[in-house]
C-alpha positions as CSV (number, residue, x, y, z in Angstrom):
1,X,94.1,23.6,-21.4
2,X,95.8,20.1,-21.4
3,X,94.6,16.7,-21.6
4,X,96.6,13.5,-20.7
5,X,94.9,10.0,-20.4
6,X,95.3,6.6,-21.3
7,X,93.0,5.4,-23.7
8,X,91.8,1.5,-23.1
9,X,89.9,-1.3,-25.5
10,X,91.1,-2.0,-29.0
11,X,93.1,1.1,-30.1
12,X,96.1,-0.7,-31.3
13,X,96.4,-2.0,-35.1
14,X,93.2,0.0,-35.9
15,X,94.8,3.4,-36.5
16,X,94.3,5.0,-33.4
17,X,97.4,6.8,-33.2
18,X,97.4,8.4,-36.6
19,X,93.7,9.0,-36.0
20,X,94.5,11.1,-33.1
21,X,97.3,13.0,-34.5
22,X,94.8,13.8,-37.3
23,X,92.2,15.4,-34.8
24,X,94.7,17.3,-33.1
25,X,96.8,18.5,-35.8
26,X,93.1,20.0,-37.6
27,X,92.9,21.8,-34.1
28,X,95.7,23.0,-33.8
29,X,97.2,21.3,-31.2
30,X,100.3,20.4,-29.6
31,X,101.3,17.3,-28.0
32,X,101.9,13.3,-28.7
33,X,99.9,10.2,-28.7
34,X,102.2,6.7,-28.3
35,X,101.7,3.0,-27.9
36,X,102.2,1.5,-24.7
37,X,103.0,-2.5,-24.0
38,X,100.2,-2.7,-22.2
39,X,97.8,-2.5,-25.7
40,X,96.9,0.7,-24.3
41,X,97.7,4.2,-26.2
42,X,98.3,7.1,-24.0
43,X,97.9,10.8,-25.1
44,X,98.8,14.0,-24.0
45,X,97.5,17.3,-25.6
46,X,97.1,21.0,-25.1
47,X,94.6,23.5,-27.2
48,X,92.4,25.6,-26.3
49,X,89.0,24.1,-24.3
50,X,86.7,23.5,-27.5
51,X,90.0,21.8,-29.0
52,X,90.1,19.5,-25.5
53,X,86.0,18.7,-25.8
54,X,86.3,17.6,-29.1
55,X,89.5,15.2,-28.7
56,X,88.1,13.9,-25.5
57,X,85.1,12.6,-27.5
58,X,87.1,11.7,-30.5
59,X,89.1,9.4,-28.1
60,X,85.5,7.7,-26.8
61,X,84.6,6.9,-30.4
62,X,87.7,6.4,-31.9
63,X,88.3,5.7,-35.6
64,X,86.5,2.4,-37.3
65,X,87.4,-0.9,-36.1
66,X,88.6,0.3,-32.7
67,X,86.5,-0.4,-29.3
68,X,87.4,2.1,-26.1
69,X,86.4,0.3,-23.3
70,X,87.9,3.1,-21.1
71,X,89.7,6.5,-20.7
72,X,91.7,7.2,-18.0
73,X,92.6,10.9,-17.3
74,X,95.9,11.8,-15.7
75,X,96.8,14.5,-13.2
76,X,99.2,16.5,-15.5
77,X,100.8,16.5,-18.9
78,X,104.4,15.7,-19.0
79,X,107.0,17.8,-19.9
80,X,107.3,20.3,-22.8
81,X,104.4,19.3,-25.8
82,X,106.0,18.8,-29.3
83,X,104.4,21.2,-31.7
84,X,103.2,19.8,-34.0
85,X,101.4,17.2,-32.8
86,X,103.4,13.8,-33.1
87,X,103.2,9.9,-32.8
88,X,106.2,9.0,-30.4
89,X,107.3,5.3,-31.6
């Protein structure tokens, strides 16, 4: 099962990204998580369904000092998923 959405609010300089990459990594997923120069971060993952659920609502919370005002879920995950999970710069 994949995931791909672009996560909205105050997710960067709070962590988010390594936060993520945590989460996923504990699951045993694959995929990335990067910073965009919008202030947005955008993810893109693939485990199995209980793996999805559980970064899907990670990503609502997020880590402390971060506020997700929104996440916006993508048609499709692009390209081949890094294993493990990374933080693309």
């Amino acid at each position: 099962m994949q995931l791909h959405v672009i996560v909205r609010g105050r997710v960067q300089g709070v962590g988010f990204r390594w936060f993520v990459r945590e989460i996923a990594r504990r699951r045993g997923m694959t995929g990335w998580v990067r910073n965009l120069a919008d202030g947005s971060v955008e993810v893109a993952a693939d485990g199995d369904g209980d793996a999805i659920a559980d970064l899907r609502s990670s990503l609502r919370s997020g880590p402390p000092g971060s506020s997700v005002t929104s996440l916006d879920e993508l048609a499709s995950v692009p390209g081949e998923l890094p294993q493990p999970f990374s933080i693309l710069r």
